[in-house]
N, C-alpha and C positions, 0 to 999 in steps of 0.2 A: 669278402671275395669280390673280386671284379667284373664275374657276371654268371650265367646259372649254366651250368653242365649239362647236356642234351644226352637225351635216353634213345631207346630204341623197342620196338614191345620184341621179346623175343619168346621160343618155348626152352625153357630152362632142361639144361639135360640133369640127369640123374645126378647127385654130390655121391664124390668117392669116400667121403666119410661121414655117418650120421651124427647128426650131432644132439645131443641129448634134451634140448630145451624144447623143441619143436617137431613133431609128426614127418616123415618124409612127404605124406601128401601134400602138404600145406609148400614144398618146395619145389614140386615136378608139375603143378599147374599152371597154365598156362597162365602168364604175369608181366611186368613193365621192368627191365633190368636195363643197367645203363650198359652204353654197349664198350665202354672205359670204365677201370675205377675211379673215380674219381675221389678227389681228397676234401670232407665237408669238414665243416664246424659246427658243432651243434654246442649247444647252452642247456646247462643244469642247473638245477640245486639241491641240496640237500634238504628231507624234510623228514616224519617219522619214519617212513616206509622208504628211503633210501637215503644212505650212507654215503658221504663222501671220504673218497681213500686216495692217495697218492701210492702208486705202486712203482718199481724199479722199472726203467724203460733205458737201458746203452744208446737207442735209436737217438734221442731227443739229447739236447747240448747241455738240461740241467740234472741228468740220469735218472729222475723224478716225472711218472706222467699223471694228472690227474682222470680219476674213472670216480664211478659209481657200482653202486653195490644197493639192487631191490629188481624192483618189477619193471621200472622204468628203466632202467641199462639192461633187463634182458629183451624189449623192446627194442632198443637202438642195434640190439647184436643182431636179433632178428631182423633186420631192416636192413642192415647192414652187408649180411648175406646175400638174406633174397634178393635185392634191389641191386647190389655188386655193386658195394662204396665203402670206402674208408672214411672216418673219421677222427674229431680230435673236441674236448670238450673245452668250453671256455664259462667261468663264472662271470656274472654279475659285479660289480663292485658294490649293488646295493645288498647283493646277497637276498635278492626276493625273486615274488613271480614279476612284479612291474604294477604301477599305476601311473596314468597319467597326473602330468602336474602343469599348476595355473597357468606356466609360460607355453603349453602345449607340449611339452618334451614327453618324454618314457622312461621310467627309473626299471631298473630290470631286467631280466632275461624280455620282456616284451622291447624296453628300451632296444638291445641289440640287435634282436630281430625286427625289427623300426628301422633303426641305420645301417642297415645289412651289414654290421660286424659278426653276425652268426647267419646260417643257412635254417636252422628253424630251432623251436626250442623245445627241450624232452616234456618241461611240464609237470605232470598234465594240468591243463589249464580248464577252470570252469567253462563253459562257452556261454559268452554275455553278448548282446546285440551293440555295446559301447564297443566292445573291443575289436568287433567283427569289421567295422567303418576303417582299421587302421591294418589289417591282419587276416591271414587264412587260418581258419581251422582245418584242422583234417579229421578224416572221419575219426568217429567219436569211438573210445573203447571202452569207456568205461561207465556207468552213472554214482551218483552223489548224493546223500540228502546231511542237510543240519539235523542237529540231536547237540540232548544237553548231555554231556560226561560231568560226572558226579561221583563222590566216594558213600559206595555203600555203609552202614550204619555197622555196631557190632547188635551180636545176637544179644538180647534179653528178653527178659523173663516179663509176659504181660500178667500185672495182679486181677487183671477181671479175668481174666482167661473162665473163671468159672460159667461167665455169659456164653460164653462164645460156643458151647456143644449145638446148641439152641438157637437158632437166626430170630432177629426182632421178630419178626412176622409170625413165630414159633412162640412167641412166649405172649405176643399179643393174641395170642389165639389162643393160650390158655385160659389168658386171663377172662377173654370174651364165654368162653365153655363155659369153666365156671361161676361166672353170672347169670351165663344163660339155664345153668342145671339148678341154683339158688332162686330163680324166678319163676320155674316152672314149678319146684317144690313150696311156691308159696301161695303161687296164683291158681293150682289145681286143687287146693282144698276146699276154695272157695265155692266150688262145683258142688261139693257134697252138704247132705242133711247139716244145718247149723247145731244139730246138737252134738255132731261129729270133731266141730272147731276146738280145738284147744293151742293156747300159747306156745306152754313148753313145747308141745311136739312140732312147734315151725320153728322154735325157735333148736331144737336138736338136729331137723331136718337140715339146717343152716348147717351148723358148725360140722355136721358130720362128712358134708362136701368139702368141707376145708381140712379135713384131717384126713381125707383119702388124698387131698391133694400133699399132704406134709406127709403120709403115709403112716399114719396113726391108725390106732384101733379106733370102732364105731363102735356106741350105744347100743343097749337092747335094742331087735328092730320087734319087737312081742307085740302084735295088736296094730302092727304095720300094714297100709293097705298094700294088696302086688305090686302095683304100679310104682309105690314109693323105690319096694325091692330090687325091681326091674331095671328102674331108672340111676340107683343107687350101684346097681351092679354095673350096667354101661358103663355110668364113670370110673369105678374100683378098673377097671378093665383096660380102659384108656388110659389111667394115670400110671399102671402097671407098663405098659407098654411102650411110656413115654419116660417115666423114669429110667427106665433100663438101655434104654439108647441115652437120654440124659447122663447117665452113669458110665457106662462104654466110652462113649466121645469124651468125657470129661479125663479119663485117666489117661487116653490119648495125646490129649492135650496139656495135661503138666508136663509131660516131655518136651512141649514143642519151645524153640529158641525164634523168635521174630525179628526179622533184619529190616530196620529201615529201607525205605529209597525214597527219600521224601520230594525228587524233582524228578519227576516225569515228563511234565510238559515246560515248556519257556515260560508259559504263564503260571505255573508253581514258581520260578526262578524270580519274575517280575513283583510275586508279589510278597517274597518275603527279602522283605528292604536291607537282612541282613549278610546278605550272601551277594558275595560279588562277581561277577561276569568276565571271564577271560575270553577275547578274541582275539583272531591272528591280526595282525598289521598289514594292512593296503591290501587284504583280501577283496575278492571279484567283489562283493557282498556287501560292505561297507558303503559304499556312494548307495545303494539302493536301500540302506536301513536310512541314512541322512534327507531321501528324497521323498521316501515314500510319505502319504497323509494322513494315514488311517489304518487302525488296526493293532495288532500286536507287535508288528515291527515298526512300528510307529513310536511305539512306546520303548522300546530297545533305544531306536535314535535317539531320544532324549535325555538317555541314561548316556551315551558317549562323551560327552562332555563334562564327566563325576566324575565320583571316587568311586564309584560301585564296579566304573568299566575299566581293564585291564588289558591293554595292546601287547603281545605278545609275539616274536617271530614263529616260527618253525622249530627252531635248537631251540627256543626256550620252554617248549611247550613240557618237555619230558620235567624237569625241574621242577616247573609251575605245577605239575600231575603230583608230584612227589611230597611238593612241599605246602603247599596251595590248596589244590585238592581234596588229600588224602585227608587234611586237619577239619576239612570242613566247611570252610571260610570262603571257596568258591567256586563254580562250575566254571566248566569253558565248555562253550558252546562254538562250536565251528562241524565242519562235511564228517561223516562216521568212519573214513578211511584212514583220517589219522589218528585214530583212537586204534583201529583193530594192533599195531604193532606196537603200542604205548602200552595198551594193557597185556599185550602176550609177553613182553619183555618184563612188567613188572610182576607177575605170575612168575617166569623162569626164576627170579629173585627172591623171593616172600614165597614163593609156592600156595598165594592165598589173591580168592579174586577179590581186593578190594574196592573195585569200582562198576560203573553197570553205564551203560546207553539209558537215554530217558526212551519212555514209551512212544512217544509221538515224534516224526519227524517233520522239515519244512524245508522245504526251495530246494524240488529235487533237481540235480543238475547233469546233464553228459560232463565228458571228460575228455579232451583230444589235445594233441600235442600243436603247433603254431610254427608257420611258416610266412616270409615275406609274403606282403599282398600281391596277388596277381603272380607267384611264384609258379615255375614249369615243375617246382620237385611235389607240389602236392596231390595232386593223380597220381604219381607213386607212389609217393608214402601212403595214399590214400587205399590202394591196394593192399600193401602191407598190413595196413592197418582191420583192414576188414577182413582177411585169414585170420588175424589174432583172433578176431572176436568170432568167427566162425567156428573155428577148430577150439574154444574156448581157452586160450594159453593166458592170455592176459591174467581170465581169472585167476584160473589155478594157481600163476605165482602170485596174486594177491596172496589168496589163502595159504601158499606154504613157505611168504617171504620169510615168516618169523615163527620160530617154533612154539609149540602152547597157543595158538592164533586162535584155538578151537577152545581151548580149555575155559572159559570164563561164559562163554556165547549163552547159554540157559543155566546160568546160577541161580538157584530158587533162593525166596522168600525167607521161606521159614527154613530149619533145619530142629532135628532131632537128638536129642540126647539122654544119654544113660547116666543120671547122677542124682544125689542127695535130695530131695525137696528141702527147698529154705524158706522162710517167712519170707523171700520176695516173691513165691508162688501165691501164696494165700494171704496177703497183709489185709485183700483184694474184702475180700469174706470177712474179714475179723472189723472190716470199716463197717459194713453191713450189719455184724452183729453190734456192736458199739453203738450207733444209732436204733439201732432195734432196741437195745435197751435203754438207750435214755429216752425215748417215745413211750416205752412199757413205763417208766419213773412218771414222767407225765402225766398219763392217761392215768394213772393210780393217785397222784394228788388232785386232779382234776375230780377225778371221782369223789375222794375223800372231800375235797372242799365243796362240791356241791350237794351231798351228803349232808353235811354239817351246815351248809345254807339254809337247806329246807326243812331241817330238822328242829328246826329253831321252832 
């Protein structure tokens, strides 16, 4: 355009028709309308969360007008309104958001917004302090963090599950009990009349704590002091008690199905060499992973220049989920925004979640559309922009651009099932007895042969 369109603040009167995307409040306060329609240009692209469409237009000379279809063209409508402007969208030839390049130029919708061949651009763009020196932001609607996307594990069957009723700290504290109950039954006899002492009965007071523990019968206690009884019964009591939750939690648990999610964080990502790293191409983010010196994004940069790191556009990202992903072979770590409609879409499809957000996020970011520098339209749009996010619109068509957007968001862990027990529940137990008995073979020629030593 040839130069910027002059506004006027005015009080908007009431619209004769409501229109469905936006609140009548958010229309009748007082606000910046241009006092003409004027005719903008704005720049898009297509990315998860919005759809590029050619629709039928008689007006235009090729009967074909290009639009968009997400949260960002209900954006441009709303603005479009309130603000009293027509527009017309114009793509990129690079088809991105824009990066500077060596000769100083702008590839991109930022590129056009650069050479004022567009009036601003939908976006939304990260806001970085490089971009800021060449370009206006307008106020921010939205915020952003990285996370790794990754494809969930399938359910299987854990063989030690038999551990797990009982937490370490649980079984270490068994085992300390009963040393501790084997030590007092050894060290309190030593108290009484020495004509009292005898072998066998320490050595039964022994075993007899280990067979309340395995839940066996005990020995005569006939000519037993109280205290032995006493102390005897405590434990019967406690193993009772402990068993029985032992047992409960344990049948609980053959049921249970365990879903991997082995990349939580970037640094689960970084440090297994085999899994490769998908990012968008000439995202805001990339000069800052190349520049930084230290750290965990330090180490990311070093990986860009391998096999392990995967440049990816926008349109390629749904592919790369599908095919990439799903198998296993690698994350893509880019903002959580373009996951929410990747994974609602592949849920509509499969009607199964097979993927999850890592636990940890990084480099959270605002979100705002971009206008020529020093541009008169950005205290409008800037207006606009700040209703969106008052009256909360923006969000909401995040969350209802694509259906099932909700359905994956708290997928558990584990899951439950009603079926057969197989030896891949209990192979777990039979490793245990297996070793149990070849230790019992051992201990029995051990014996035998030093038996036979000293019998010579």
């Amino acid at each position: 355009m040839s130069g910027h369109p002059s506004y006027t603040s005015l009080q908007a009167t009431t619209p004769t028709r409501r229109h469905p995307l936006w609140p009548r409040r958010a229309l009748t306060s007082p606000e910046i309308r241009f006092s003409h329609r004027p005719h903008l240009i704005m720049t898009a692209e297509a990315f998860p969360t919005q759809v590029a469409v050619m629709v039928d237009d008689p007006t235009v000379p090729e009967g074909k007008r290009l639009t968009f279809q997400g949260p960002m063209n209900n954006v441009a409508e709303f603005l479009s309104r309130k603000l009293n402007f027509s527009y017309t969208y114009k793509r990129s030839p690079n088809r991105n958001w824009g990066t500077r390049q060596k000769d100083g130029t702008w590839t991109g919708m930022l590129g056009l917004v650069m050479r004022e061949e567009a009036d601003f651009a939908l976006g939304p763009f990260v806001m970085t302090h490089n971009r800021n020196k060449w370009i206006d932001y307008t106020f921010s609607i939205f915020y952003t963090e990285y996370t790794v996307f990754a494809a969930r594990g399938r359910p299987k069957v854990d063989p030690w599950g038999f551990l797990q009723p009982l937490s370490p700290l649980v079984w270490a504290a068994v085992v300390t009990a009963l040393l501790a109950v084997i030590t007092v039954m050894l060290l309190l006899p030593s108290c009484l009349p020495t004509h009292t002492h005898h072998k066998a009965r320490r050595e039964t007071n022994i075993f007899n704590c280990v067979r309340v523990l395995l839940q066996e019968d005990v020995t005569k206690t006939i000519g037993w002091w109280w205290w032995e009884r006493v102390l005897l019964g405590v434990w019967m009591l406690t193993m009772v008690v402990l068993t029985q939750s032992y047992t409960g939690n344990l049948m609980s648990l053959l049921a249970v199905r365990h879903i991997d999610q082995p990349y939580e964080t970037l640094r689960d990502v970084l440090d297994d060499t085999d899994v490769g790293i998908i990012l968008v191409a000439d995202s805001a983010s990339i000069p800052y992973f190349q520049a930084v010196e230290s750290g965990i994004f330090r180490e990311l940069g070093d990986l860009l220049d391998t096999e392990r790191v995967t440049f990816n556009t926008f349109s390629e990202l749904p592919a790369s989920m599908g095919k990439l992903v799903r198998a296993g072979t690698h994350v893509i770590f880019d903002v959580d925004i373009n996951f929410w409609n990747m994974r609602a879409e592949d849920f509509s499809v499969t009607g199964k979640c097979d993927f999850y957000l890592g636990r940890d996020t990084y480099l959270p970011y605002p979100l705002a559309m971009v206008a020529q520098k020093n541009s008169p339209l950005t205290p409008a749009i800037d207006e606009g922009c700040r209703a969106l996010v008052e009256f909360g619109l923006y969000d909401r068509w995040m969350r209802f651009s694509q259906a099932n957007t909700s359905s994956c968001l708290n997928t558990p862990r584990t899951i439950t099932v009603t079926t057969v027990l197989s030896l891949n529940n209990f192979w777990g137990m039979f490793v245990v007895f297996g070793l149990g008995c070849v230790i019992g073979v051992l201990v029995f020629v051990l014996e035998n042969t030093v038996t036979y030593v000293f019998s010579k």
